[in-house]
Every structure is written in C-alpha cells, then in structure tokens.
N, C-alpha and C positions, 0 to 999 in steps of 0.2 A: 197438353199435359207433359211430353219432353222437352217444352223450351228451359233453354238456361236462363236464370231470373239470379239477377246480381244486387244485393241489401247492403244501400250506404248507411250504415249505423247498428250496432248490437246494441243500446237498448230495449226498453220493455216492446217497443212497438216492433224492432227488426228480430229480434229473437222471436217473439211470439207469432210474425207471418210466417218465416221460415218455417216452425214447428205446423205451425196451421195449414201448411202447404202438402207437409206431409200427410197431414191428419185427411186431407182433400184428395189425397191422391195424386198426386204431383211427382211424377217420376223423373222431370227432369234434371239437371244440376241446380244446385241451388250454393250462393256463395255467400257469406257475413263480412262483410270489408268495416275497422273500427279500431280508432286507433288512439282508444284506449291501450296499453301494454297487458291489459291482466283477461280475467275469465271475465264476461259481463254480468255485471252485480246491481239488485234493488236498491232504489236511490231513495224512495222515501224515507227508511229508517237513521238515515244521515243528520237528519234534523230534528226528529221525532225521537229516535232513540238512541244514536249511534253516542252523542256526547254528555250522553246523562249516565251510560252504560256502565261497569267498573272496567271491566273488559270486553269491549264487542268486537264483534266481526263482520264482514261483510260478509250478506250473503247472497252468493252465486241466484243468476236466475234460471240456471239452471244445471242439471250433472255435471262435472269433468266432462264426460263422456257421453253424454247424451247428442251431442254434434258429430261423433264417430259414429254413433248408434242409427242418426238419423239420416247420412248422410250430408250434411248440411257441412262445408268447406268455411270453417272462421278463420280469417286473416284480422290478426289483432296485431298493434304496434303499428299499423301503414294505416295513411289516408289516401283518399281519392284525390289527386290534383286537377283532374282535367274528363271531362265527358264529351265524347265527339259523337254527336248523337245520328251523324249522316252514318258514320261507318258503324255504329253500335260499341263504342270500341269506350273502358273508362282508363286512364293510367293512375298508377299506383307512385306512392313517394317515394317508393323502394325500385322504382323502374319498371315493374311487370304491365304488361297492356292483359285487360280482361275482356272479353266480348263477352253480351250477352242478346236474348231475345226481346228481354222487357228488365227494363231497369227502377228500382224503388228509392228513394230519398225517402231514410228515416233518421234525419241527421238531427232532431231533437233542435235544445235550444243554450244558450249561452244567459251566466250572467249578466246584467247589463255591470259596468266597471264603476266604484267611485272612482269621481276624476275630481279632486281639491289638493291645494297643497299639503305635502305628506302622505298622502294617499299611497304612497309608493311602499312604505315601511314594511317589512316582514311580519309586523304585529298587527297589520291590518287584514283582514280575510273575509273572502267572500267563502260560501257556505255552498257546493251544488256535485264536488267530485268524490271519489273514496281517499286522495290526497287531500283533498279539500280538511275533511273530518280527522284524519289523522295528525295534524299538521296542528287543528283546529284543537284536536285532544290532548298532543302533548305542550300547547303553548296554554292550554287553560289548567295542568298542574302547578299549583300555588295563587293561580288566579285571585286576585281578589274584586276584582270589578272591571265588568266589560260597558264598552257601550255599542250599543246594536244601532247600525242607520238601517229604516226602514219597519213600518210595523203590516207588512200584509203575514201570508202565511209565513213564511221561512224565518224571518226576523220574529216574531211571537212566539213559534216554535222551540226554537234559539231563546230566545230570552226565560222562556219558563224553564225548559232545560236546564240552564245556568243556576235558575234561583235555586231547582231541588239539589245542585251540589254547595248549595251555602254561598253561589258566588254574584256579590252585587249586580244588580242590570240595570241601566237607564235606555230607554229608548226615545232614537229622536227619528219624529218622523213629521217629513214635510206637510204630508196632506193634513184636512182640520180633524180629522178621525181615521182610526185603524180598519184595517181589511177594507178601505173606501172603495177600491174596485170591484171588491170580491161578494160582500155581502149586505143586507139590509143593512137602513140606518139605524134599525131598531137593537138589530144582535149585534153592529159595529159597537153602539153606548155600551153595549151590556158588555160584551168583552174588555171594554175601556176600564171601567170598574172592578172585575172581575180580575185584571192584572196588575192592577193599581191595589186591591187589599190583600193579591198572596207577594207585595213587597218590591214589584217593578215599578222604577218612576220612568213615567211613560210622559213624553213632553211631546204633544202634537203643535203641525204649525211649523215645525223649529225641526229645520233640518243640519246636517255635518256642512260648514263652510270653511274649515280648514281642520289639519292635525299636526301640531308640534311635536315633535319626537325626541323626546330626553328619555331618563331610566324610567319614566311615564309618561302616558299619548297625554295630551292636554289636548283634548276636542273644543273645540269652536265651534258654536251654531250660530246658524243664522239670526238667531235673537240675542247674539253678542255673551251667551254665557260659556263658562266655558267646567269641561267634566273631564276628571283625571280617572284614566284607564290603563290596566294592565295589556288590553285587546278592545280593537273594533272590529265589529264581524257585521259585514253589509250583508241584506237583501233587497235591492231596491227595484228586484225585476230581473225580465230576463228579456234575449235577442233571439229571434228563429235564425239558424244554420242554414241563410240561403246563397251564400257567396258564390259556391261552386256552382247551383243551380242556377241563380243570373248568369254567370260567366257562360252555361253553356245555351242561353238564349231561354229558359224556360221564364214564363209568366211570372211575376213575383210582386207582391204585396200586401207587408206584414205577415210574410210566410210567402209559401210557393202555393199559386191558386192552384186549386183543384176543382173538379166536379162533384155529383154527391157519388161519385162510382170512387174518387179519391186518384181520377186520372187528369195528369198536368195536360199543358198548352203539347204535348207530344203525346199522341194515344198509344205511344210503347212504355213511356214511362208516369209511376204511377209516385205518389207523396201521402204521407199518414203521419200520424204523432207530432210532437209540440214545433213541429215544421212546416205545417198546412194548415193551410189557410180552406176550409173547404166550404161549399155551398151549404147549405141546409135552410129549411123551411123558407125560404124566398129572402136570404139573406146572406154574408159571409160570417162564418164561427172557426178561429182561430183557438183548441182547446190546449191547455195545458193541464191534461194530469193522465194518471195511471190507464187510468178505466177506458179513458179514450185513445189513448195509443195502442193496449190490447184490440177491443173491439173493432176500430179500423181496421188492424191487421189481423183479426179474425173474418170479416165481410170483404176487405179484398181477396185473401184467400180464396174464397168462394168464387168472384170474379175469374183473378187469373186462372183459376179449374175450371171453366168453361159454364159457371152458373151466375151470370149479371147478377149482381148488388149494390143498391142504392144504401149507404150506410145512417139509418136512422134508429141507432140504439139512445137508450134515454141516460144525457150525462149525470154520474154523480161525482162527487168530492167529498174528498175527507180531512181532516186537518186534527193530530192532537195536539193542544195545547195544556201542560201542565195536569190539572186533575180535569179537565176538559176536553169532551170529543165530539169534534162538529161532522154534520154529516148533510150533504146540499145532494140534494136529486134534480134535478132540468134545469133550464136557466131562465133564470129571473127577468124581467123585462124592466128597465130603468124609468119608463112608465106606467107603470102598473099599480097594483095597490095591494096591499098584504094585511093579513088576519091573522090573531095572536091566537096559537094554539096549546092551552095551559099557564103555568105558573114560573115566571121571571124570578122570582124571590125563590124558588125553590130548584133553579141550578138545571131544571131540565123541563123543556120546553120546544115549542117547534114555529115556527112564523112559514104560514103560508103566502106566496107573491100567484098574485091572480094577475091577468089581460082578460081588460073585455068580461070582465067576470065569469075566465076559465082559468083554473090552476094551470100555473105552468113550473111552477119550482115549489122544493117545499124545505127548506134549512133545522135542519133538530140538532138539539144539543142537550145531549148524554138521552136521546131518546133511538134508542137506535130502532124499536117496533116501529115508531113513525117514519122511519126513514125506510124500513122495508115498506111496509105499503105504500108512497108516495112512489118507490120504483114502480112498484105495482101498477097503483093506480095510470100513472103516466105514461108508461110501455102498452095499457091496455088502448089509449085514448078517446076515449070517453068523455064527456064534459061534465066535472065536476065543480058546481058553481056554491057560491060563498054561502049559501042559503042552505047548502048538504053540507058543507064542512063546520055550520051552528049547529044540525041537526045529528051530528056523527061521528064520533071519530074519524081518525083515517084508517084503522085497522078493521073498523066497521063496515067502512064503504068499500074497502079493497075486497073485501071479503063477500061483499054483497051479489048478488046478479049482475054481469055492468050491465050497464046503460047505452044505446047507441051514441056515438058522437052527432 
C-alpha cells in the first residue's frame, strides 16, 4: 500500500487507476507521465459531438485540481523514452530518471496513417486527438463536401456529423460492408441504408488510392472514380502504443500480453486499456473502448491494494451515429448465430448473437432498456437460451429469478 506506482498514459484508463488507487487505499506515491501538453480530456465526444457542436469544448476528465486533491503527481508535455526494468528506473524526454515499485502501461492506442499519394496535405486528417477536432473544426468552416476513408465507428460518426451541418459526405470504404469488424451482418445492411437515405453516399468496396491536391482534393478510388473534396478525414483503424514496451523486453502481440490479473511478461509491471492485449475466457481480447479501460483500471486497483483480481466485467460499446444510438454488450462470436429482437422498419430494434445456444452479446439500437438488461443478464451468467429470448423479453428475463448456469 506505500509502493510508488508510476502511469504511462493520462487517458480514461490511467487517470481512472490513479483515482481508483486512492479510492483503495493506496497511500503510496502515485505519478501520471503523458505527453499530451494539456489537462487529460474525454475523447469520445471528438467524433460524436465535438464537430457537429456550434461551440464545444473539451471536456477535462477530471477537476483542475482533483490531482492536488488526490495526491496523484501529473507530468503532462513529457514522454517516457526508456524503461530499465532491472533497476525499476523509466527516463523522461525532459531528462528526469523516475523510480518506481510497480510500473503501469496505459499508453492507449494510435491512428493507423493513410499512406497514398497526397496523403501528406494539410486537408487531410485523421480524427482521435483534441488537436485532431480542432484543426478538424476550423478547416470544415465553409466546407462544402468531405470525403471520409473508412466506414467503422469513427468514419460514420464523422460523416453523419457533417451531414447535420449541411456539409456533403461520401464515404469510401474498402471492406464489402460498414462496421464489418465491429457488428452483425444484419445491423451492418441496416446501418448501410440508414446512411444512405439521411443523404451520405456511402461506396463500399472502393477504398482512397490516391489524392491530388489543387484549390480541391480530387480523391481517387480504387474503382478508378474520382470525388472532389474540400477535406478527407480517415478512420481506418487504429495501432496499440507498444514500442516502448517491446524496446524494454515486455511480451508483445497486437498489444502488450497480459494475464486476466492485467499483469505483463514482468509481475512488477502491469498493461490495461486500448494497449493490452489480455487473456480472458480461454482466449486473447484486445478491447478498445471506454468501458474497458475504466473497469481494468478499477479491478487492477484492487490487485495492486493487496486484493487479487481476475478482470471479468461484461464489455459494452456505444457508438452515436447521427439520429442513431448503438449500444453492444459482450462479444459476439464470429460463429455463432443471432435472433432478431423487434422491428427493422421501426428504427429500434436489438439482434441477439448466441454460441452454442448461450447468449453472449446482445447489439440494440435506439433500445437502450434492452441494452441495460443484456448487461444484466450477462454479468449475472446464467444460460439464456434462444428458446427464452422467443419466450421473453430481455427486460423480462433480467428481471426474472436467474437461473443457475
């Protein structure tokens, strides 16, 4: 409870251990290394609201002064260059050597870059920093027509945004359908259509193979057409932030491995949020979102405070798009099989994904009661089979007696 515990990243996940550390009892030093220049600020609203906004703001994840308050030591503007993990020692870009007891990687994750010719242009932008949006907000005054590569979350997000400021959007994205990583193929069609009649021409298939840069982009796809834009704004993914972690000899692939305790190939140091790669249910799960870089670094807290924790909270995901709000609890299994729950034509609706004929996820859109009870249901673990989900709502069955697994 007095060790010094050193956080590469002020993000949602390193600001919330920190906090969580205290909440634990954790009297030791505690430091925030993060090298951002500013306060650490909520990155969902970046894409969701930030550029739809008349005037937004970023907002702080937490007080001015709540890191005074808690003692919790942020060094913002410096990154870590170097972790020497014999001596416990990390160096700073500013020159300072840190020691610590037990060291955390929450070093989040990176855009992946479009790489084609033109790509370079000042009118091209990726979408993931509070620069990023800013940058993003004053080159879309007078906008008249963007074109977005990439149609998962961030790229759809971005492109309905655009449409409610009046401003053209075409999106090209390589794969044969939208969100194809993220969600069924059934709510993928449905979102297709759904951004196709509020006025985005969405062209799957057909990804950016080059940009000419005159007083307008002239986009080039891969299907040889070509779309005149005032702005291209990529999402076409993102990198886990493990460079420094290879260099200092930790495990690393597709993130920094961890256990389900969230502890690396070194039992002093530990990896959480869109950086780790952690074990769970007899498999590896690489998460990227909110819900899960909190929760980590609320269940490591508990660890590093002397109470073992295996981290197995039930993921969920959010995503607004335009007059649409998606909402996914656990994860789906790519073979599995899924159950229509309600009405398509009526804009809210939920698709359950079953294994083995146990629910494991459950996707609602603009249903957010179903989406609380599917946390429910799912955190309780219970086996709810496709035979109770004809027979019942899920607000029914959450609410029921459970059931043993």
């Amino acid at each position: 409870m007095n060790e010094s515990i050193l956080i590469i990243g002020a993000g949602h996940a390193g600001v919330q251990l920190a906090e969580s550390l205290r909440e634990h009892g954790h009297a030791g030093t505690i430091t925030l290394v993060d090298q951002g220049g500013q306060q650490p600020y909520q990155r969902p609203p970046l894409s969701k609201d930030f550029v739809s906004a008349q005037e937004p703001e970023a907002l702080p994840l937490r007080s001015e002064d709540f890191y005074a308050q808690q003692r919790i030591e942020l060094l913002t503007g410096v990154r870590a260059t170097a972790v020497d993990r014999a001596a416990r020692i990390v160096t700073l870009s500013d020159g300072q050597q840190r020691g610590y007891d037990r060291l955390v990687f929450a070093t989040g994750a990176r855009n992946r870059v479009l790489s084609c010719p033109g790509a370079e242009d000042s009118r091209v932008i990726g979408l993931r920093t509070l620069q990023d949006a800013e940058n993003l907000r004053r080159q879309l005054t007078g906008a008249q027509r963007v074109v977005v590569a990439g149609a998962g979350f961030i790229g759809l997000e971005f492109a309905a945004a655009a449409r409610t400021r009046g401003i053209d959007a075409t999106v090209l994205h390589s794969a044969p359908r939208v969100l194809n990583r993220s969600v069924s193929r059934q709510l993928s069609d449905w979102f297709t259509q759904a951004h196709r009649a509020d006025g985005i021409d969405l062209r799957l298939g057909e990804g950016v193979q080059s940009i000419d840069a005159h007083e307008d982009l002239l986009v080039q796809s891969t299907a040889g057409e070509i779309y005149r834009a005032d702005l291209v704004v990529y999402g076409i993914g993102v990198l886990p932030n493990v460079e420094l972690a290879e260099a200092s000899g930790l495990a690393c692939e597709n993130g920094i491995l961890v256990d389900a305790a969230l502890r690396t190939s070194d039992e002093r140091v530990y990896a959480l949020g869109d950086c780790a790669n952690a074990e769970r249910d007899g498999t590896r799960v690489r998460l990227e979102s909110v819900q899960n870089a909190a929760d980590q670094a609320r269940s490591l807290a508990r660890t590093l405070c002397g109470e073992p924790t295996l981290y197995s909270e039930v993921p969920w995901f959010w995503s607004i798009q335009g007059r649409h709000r998606l909402q996914i609890a656990g994860l789906a299994q790519p073979t599995g099989s899924s159950m229509l729950l309600g009405d398509p034509g009526s804009g809210k609706f939920s698709i359950a994904q079953l294994r083995d004929g146990q629910l494991v996820a459950v996707e609602s859109l603009n249903r957010p009661a179903d989406h609380a009870a599917a946390r429910k249901l799912l955190a309780r673990g219970e086996r709810i089979t496709e035979a109770m989900l004809a027979g019942a709502s899920l607000k029914e069955l959450a609410n029921a007696t459970p059931v043993a697994a």
